[in-house]
Structure formats: structure tokens, C-alpha cells
C-alpha positions as CSV (number, residue, x, y, z in Angstrom):
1,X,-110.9,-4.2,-16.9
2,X,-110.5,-7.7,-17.8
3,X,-108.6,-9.3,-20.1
4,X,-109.8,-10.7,-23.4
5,X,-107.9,-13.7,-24.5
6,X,-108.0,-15.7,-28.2
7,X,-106.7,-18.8,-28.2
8,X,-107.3,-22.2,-30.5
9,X,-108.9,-25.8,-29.7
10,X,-106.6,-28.4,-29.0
11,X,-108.9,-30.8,-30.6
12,X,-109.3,-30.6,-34.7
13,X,-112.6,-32.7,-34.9
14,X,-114.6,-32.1,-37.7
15,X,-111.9,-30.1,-39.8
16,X,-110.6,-30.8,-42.9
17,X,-106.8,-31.7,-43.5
18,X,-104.5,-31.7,-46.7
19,X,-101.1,-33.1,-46.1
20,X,-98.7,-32.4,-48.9
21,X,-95.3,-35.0,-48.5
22,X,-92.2,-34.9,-50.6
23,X,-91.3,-38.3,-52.5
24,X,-87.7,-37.3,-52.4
25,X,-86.6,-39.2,-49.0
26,X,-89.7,-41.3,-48.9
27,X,-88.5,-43.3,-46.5
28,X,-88.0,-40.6,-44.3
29,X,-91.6,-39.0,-45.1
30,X,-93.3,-41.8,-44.5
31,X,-93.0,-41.6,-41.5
32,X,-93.6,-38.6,-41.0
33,X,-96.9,-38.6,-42.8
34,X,-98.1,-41.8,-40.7
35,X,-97.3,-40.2,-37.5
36,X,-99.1,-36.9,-38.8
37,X,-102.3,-38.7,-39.8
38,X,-102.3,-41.5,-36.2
39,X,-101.9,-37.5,-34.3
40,X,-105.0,-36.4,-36.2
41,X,-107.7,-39.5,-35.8
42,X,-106.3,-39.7,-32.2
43,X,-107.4,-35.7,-31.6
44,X,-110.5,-36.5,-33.5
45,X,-110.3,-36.2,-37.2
46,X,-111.8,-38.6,-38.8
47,X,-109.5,-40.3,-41.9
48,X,-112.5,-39.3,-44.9
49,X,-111.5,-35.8,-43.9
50,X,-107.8,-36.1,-44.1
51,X,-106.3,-35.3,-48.1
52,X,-102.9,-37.0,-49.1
53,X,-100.8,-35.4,-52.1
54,X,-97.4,-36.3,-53.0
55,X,-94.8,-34.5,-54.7
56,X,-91.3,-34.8,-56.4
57,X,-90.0,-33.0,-53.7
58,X,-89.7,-30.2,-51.1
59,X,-89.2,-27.5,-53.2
60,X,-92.5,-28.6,-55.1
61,X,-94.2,-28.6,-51.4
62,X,-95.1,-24.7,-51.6
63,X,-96.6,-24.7,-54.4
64,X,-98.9,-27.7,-53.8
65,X,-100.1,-26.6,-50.3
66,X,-101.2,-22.8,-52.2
67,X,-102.9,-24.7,-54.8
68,X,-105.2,-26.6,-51.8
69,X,-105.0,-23.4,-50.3
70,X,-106.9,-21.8,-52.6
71,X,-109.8,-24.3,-53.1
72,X,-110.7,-23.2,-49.7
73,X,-111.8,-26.9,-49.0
74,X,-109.4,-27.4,-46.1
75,X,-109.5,-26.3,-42.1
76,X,-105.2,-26.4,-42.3
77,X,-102.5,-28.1,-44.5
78,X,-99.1,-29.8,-43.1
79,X,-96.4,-30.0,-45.3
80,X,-93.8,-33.1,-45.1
81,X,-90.8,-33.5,-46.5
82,X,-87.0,-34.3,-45.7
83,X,-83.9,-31.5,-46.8
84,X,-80.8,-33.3,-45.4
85,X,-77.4,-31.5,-45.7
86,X,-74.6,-32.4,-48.1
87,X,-71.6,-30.6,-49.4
88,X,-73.0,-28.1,-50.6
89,X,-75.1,-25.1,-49.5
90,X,-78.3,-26.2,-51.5
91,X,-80.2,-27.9,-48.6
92,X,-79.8,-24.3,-47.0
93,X,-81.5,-22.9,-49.9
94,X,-83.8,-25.6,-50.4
95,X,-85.3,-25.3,-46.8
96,X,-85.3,-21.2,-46.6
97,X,-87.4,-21.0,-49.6
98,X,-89.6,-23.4,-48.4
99,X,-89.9,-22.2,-45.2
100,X,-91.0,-18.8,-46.8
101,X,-92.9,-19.7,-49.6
102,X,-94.9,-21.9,-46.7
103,X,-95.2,-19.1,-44.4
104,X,-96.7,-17.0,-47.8
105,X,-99.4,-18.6,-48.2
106,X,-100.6,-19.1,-44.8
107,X,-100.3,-15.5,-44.5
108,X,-102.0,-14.2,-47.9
109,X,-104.7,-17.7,-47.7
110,X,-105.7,-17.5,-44.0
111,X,-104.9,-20.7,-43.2
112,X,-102.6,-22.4,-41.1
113,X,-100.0,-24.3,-43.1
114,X,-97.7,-26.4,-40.7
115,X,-94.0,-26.4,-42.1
116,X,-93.4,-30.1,-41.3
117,X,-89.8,-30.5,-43.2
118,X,-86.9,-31.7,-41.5
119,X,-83.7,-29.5,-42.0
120,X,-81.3,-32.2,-41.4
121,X,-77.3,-31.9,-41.0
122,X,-76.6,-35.4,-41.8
123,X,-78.4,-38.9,-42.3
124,X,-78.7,-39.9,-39.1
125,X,-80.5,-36.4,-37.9
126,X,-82.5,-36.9,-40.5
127,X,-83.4,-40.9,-39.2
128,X,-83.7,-39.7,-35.8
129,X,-86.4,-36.7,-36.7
130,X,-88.0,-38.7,-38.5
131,X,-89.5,-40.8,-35.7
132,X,-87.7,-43.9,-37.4
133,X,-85.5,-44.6,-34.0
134,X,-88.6,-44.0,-31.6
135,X,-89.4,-40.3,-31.5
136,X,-92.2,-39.5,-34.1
137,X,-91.5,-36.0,-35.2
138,X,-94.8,-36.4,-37.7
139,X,-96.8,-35.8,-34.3
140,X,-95.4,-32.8,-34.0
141,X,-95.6,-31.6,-37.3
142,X,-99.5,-32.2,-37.4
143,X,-102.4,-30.1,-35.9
144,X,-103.3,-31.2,-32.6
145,X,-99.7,-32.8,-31.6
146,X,-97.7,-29.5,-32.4
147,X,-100.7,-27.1,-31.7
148,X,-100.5,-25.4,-34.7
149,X,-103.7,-26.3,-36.8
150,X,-106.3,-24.9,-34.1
151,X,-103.8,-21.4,-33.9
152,X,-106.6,-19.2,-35.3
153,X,-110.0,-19.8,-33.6
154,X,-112.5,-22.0,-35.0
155,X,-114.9,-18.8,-35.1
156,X,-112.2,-17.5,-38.2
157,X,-111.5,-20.4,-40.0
158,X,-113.1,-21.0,-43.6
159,X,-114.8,-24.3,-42.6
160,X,-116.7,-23.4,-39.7
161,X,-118.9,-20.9,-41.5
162,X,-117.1,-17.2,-40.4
């Protein structure tokens, strides 16, 4: 008997994007957001379909992205932001609840929601994730470059008409 396999498009043409990037760090997410939107037109996206929101920072992320979530306008949503370390345990905190909250919605929306926040020991981590010294993590973190956005199969997503 054969196998049946599932498995998701590497291209995202013609699906809808929300990207939700943390002020906090800007310099940092900035980057990240222009590598994430350059991954997406390059694996077919065009820009009208691609939605930028900014807040504060990343603990404002999750609820942003299940706000979009819930308008049901959107084939995923990539979360940006930048949590770097200090003295103190808070970035720890910070970047579980994210991370949960994040993975929340995805689960109880049905829609892939890319966790695209660099946990960061220290400043120049942060720099390097960041794609600001050559490697552009933002690819990654965006459908298409970090294979994520076409995880469930076009024939379940909201926006192709399942």
C-alpha cells in the first residue's frame, strides 16, 4: 500500500502576508523586516499583498498577530522583534511568553504564525542575527526562506477557498 504524503509549497505566490515587528530594537528589526519582505517578493509575493504593523514591543507581538489572525484576511503572519539579554531574567520571560502566546494562536487560528524574534545573549548576538554583519536571519524568519508559511497545504489554508 502506498504511502500518502502532505507536504506544503515552497513558493507563497498569491498569499497574503501580515508581518507584525517590535519598535523596541528598531534597528535590529529592521532588518529583519527588510530581509522578510526581499524573501517573500523573491518566492513570489507580490508587495500589495504583504501587511506591515508595528508595535511597542515583543511582548505586544502576540497579541497583534491574533488580532490579524482573526480577520481571517491573511494566508500566514511572521512576527519580528529583538529580546536581547541583560542582568536580569526578564528577556527569559519576555521570549517564553512570546514564544507561547505565538504558538497559541497559530494553533486555536489555523494559521501559520512564524516566531521571528531573536533571543539574544548579548548585543553583538543580537547584531549578528540580525543580518546586520552579513547573515540575514529576516530570510529565515519569513515563509518561503524558513519554510514555514506553506507548512499546511494550500488545499487547508483560509485564502485558497478550503
Amino acid at each position: 500500500m502506498a504511502v500518502k504524503e502532505i507536504s506544503g509549497n515552497l513558493t507563497v505566490q498569491g498569499l497574503k502576508f501580515g508581518i507584525v515587528v517590535s519598535r523596541f530594537n528598531d534597528f535590529l528589526t529592521r532588518q529583519l523586516l527588510d530581509g522578510a519582505k526581499d524573501c517573500l517578493v523573491r518566492h513570489g509575493t507580490a508587495e500589495k499583498d504583504i501587511t506591515v504593523v508595528w508595535v511597542p514591543g515583543a511582548n505586544e507581538l502576540p497579541l497583534a498577530i491574533d488580532k490579524i489572525a482573526q480577520t481571517k484576511a491573511y494566508g500566514a503572519l511572521v512576527a519580528l522583534g529583538a529580546v536581547i539579554q541583560g542582568a536580569t531574567p526578564h528577556a527569559d520571560l519576555i521570549n517564553a511568553q512570546v514564544s507561547r502566546s505565538l504558538a497559541k494562536t497559530a494553533m486555536d487560528r489555523g494559521i501559520p504564525v512564524i516566531n521571528g524574534v531573536i533571543c539574544a545573549g548579548n548585543l553583538e548576538q543580537a547584531i549578528e542575527r540580525a543580518g546586520t554583519q552579513g547573515r540575514q536571519q529576516g530570510l529565515e524568519r519569513s515563509p518561503g526562506g524558513h519554510r514555514d508559511g506553506e507548512s499546511l497545504p494550500r488545499r487547508w489554508s483560509r485564502t485558497r477557498g478550503v
